[in-house]
C-alpha positions, 0 to 999 in steps of 0.5 A: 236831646237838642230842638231840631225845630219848633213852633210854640204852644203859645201860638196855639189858636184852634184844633185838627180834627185827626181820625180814619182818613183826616190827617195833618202834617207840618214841614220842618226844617232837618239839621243833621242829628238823628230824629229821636222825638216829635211833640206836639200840643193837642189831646183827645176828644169822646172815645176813640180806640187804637193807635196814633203815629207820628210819620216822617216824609219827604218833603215836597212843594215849596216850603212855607206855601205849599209845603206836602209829604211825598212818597212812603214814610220814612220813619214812623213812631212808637205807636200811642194808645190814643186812650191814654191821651188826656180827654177834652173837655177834663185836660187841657191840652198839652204835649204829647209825645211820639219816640222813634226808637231803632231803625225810625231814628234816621238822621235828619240831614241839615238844611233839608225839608222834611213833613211829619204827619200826625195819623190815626187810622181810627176814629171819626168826628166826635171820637179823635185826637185834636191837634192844636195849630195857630191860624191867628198869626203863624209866623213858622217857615213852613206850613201844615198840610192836610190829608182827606183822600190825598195831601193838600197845602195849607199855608196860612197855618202852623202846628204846634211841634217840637221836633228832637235829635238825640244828639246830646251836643246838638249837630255838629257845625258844617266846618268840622264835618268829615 
């Protein structure tokens, strides 16, 4: 597995609230492997039931500024039991991970803008997943994005994410392409 793209928990400065209708993305950057697996910094908070994605979209807006998701998803994870996720205040946060398995492994084509969106459909205030974002310093390319009855840019903050390829010789240069 090779890192398509990431941002590092060290830059980890507060929570995201993720429940019914209260979602959050992060643009990215593809490379041209096949999507295998997004991590991201978080854990959750009271007792929520039911399951946690991670979504890949379309990219839209400018990345960095006002980077959205558009369209349908084009890829959704293995579901995650949210209540197997460590809670607050016990653990600490830490990475969790979302598999694409089968037909959700599309391939992720190089140099192009892509969103993933961290949804619960379930939950509500004191019953979520708490999803760690850097809104000190970020310095990532792209920028979060939020979802409450319709996507919006937020561009002075970043996500803490790992986004993998299953190739394990990482994406091959543009040079030796056919």
């Amino acid at each position: 597995m090779q890192i398509v793209d990431s941002y590092s928990e060290s830059n980890a400065s507060i929570n995201w609230q993720t429940y019914t209708n209260s979602f959050v993305a992060q643009s990215f950057t593809g490379d041209g492997g096949n999507l295998s697996k997004i991590k991201i910094y978080g854990r959750r908070r009271g007792v929520p039931t039911g399951n946690v994605y991670a979504k890949i979209y379309t990219h839209s807006g400018t990345f960095g500024t006002n980077s959205m998701p558009t369209g349908s998803a084009l890829a959704t994870s293995d579901p995650i039991n949210i209540m197997t996720i460590g809670q607050y205040p016990s653990v600490d946060p830490y990475l969790i991970a979302f598999t694409f398995s089968e037909e959700n492994k599309i391939a992720l084509v190089d140099q192009t803008k892509y969103c993933f969106s961290i949804e619960f459909a379930s939950g509500d205030f004191s019953n979520n997943l708490w999803v760690m974002y850097d809104v000190n310093s970020p310095s990532h390319a792209g920028n979060i994005s939020y979802f409450v009855d319709t996507w919006q840019p937020y561009s002075t903050s970043d996500l803490i994410f790992y986004v993998y390829n299953d190739n394990p010789l990482g994406p091959f240069p543009t040079h030796l392409r056919i």
